[in-house]
Structure formats: structure tokens, C-alpha cells
N, C-alpha and C positions, 0 to 999 in steps of 0.2 A: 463426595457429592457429585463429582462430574462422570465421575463413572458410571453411576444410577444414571444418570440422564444421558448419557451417551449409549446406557443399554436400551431405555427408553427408547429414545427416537429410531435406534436401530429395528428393535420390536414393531413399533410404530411402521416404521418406512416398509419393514416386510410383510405385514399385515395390509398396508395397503397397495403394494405390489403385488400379492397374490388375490386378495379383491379384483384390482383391477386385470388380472389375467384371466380372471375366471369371469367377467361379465365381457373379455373381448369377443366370445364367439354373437353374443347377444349386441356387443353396438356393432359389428360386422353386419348383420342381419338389418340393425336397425337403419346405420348407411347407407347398404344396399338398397333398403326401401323409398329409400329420401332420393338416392342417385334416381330412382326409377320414375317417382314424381318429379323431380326437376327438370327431365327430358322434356319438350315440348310437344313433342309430335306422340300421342296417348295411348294410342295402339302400338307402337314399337316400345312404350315406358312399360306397357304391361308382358310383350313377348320378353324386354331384356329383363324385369324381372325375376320371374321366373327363371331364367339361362344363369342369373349373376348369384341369384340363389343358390342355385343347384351348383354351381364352381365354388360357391365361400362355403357351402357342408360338406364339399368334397374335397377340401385342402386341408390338409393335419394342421396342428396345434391351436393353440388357444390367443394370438397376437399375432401370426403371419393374415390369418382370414379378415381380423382388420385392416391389416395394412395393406391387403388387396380389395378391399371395398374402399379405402382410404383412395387408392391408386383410381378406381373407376372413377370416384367423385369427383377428380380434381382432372382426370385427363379424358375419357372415354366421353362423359356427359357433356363437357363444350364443343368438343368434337360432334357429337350426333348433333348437337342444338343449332351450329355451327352448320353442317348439311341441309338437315332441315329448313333453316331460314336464306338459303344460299335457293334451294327448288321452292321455295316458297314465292321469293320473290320471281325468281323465274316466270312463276305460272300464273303471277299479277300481275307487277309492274313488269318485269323483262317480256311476258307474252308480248305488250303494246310494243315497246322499242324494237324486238327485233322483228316483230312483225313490218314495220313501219320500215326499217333498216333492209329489209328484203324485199320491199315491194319496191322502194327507191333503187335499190341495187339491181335486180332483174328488170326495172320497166324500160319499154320504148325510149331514146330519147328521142323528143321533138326535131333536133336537127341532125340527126343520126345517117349518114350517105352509106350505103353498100355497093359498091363497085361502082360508085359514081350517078345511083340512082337511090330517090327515097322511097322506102317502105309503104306500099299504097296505104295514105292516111287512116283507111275504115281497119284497117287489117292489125297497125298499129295500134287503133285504138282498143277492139275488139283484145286484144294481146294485154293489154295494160290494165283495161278491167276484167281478163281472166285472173291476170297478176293479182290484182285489191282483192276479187273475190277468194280466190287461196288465202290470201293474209287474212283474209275477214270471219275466215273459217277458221282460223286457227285463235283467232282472240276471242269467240265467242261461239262455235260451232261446237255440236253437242260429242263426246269423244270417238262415235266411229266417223263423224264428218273432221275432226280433226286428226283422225289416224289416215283418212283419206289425204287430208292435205297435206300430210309430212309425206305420204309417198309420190302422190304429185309433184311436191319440191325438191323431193332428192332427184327424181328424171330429169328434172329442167335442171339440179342442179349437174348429173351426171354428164351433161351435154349441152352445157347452157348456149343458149344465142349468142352471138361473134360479139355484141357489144358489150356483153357483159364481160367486167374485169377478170381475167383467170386468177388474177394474186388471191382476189377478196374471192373467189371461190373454194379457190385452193386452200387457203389459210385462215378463214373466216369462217364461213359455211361448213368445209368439212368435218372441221372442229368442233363446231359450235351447234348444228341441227342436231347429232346424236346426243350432245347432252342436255340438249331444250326437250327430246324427246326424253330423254330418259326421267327428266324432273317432271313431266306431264306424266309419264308411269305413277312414277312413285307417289305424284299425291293424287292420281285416279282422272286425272282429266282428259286418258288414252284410254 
């Protein structure tokens, strides 16, 4: 009797091993398409569809194409979702901060001496609301008035005024304007 059921479950187990290797190209497919809707950013979930499609019918066997759609779902799509919400907030909340961050960093300051004399007050101030008006273009300025004002801020940043800090230019700003630009590309506010 244990032998009948031992051939049983054997028959069993490989009947549904070969089911399941023959519906892999089909939950591959079907993954892929769920990876593609989980993306949030909807226009790139529709280009990588397509792409991850075309790679899971171009990869042989019937269980490796899942295990590469398997792979997308759990590493590639946090990762994009992950990018996407990283220049998201950039181009809403981060717009304000570092706009704000920049206009404090580059302005006149009030008590500021150059070689023992102050800045003629109109000239300074004239200076400080050029400064708010660039930052002000950049948080709300329509994209070629904001593409103006990143090239504005890289001159002033290439050359900045004596009172501004070199560390926070050097290390703040050079770092940090290419990729505020870059996340205003990418979700089109450049």
C-alpha cells in the first residue's frame, strides 16, 4: 500500500512541476506587467514595459524568464519608484528649501565691510532683490524662465561675490544645482 501512494504523490508532484513550468513564461509576462504598473512615474511604467517584455521573450527556457521578472519586481521597480519620489520632491518641496538656501547663501549681508568700507546700501540692496528675484523664478517661473535662472546661478555661482562662503559653494552648490537641474528635466519643469 505505501508503495501505490508513494508512486502517487511522485506522479502527483511531477504533474504539477511540469504545469507549473509550462504556465512560467505566462506568470513572467504576467509580473512583468504588474512590475510595470507599480512604477509610479506612468510614462516610464509604459516605456519599461515594453523593454522587460521584449528581454523576458528573449531569454530561453520556461522558469529562468520568471525568475527574471521575479528579479525586476523586487529590485529594479523600488529602485525607479525610489528616483522618481527622490526629483519629485525636489521640484516641490526641495524647489522651496533650496531656493530659500540660496538666496540666504548668496545675499548682501547688512553688516558686510570690504576693504574697510560698506557696500553703497541702494547697490546692495538692488543685489539682494536681483538674488529673491532668481530664486523666485525658480520656484514658480514658467520652464525657459527657470532654465534662465539656473544659468544665471551657475555665473554667480562660477564667480561668486567675496562674501560668499567658498566651502558652501564648492561643496553645496556645485553638487547640488546639476542635480536640482537634472530632476526639473526629468519631470519637465526645464
Amino acid at each position: 500500500m505505501r508503495f501505490w501512494i508513494s508512486c502517487a504523490i511522485s506522479v502527483l508532484l511531477t504533474m504539477i512541476g511540469t504545469e507549473f513550468s509550462e504556465l512560467g513564461p505566462l506568470m513572467a509576462r504576467w509580473t512583468v506587467n504588474l512590475s510595470a504598473r507599480l512604477l509610479l512615474d506612468r510614462q516610464l511604467g509604459k516605456q519599461y514595459a515594453e523593454e522587460w517584455r521584449a528581454g523576458i521573450d528573449g531569454t530561453p527556457g520556461k522558469l529562468i524568464p520568471l525568475a527574471k521578472a521575479i528579479g525586476i519586481l523586487l529590485t529594479t521597480v523600488p529602485v525607479l519608484n525610489s528616483r522618481y519620489l527622490n526629483e519629485l520632491w525636489i521640484c516641490t518641496i526641495g524647489i522651496r528649501s533650496y531656493s530659500s538656501s540660496l538666496r540666504e547663501g548668496l545675499r548682501y549681508p547688512e553688516q558686510y565691510v570690504i576693504s574697510g568700507y560698506m557696500l553703497n546700501p541702494e547697490i546692495a540692496e538692488d543685489y539682494n532683490l536681483f538674488v529673491g528675484e532668481i530664486c523666485q523664478l525658480l520656484k514658480e517661473g514658467s520652464p525657459s524662465e527657470r532654465t534662465e535662472a539656473i544659468e544665471v546661478l551657475q555665473i554667480i555661482l562660477d564667480d561668486p561675490p567675496a562674501w560668499v562662503s567658498k566651502f558652501w559653494v564648492k561643496w553645496i552648490w556645485r553638487r547640488d544645482l546639476p542635480m536640482f537641474q537634472k530632476a526639473l528635466s526629468a519631470r519637465g519643469y526645464l
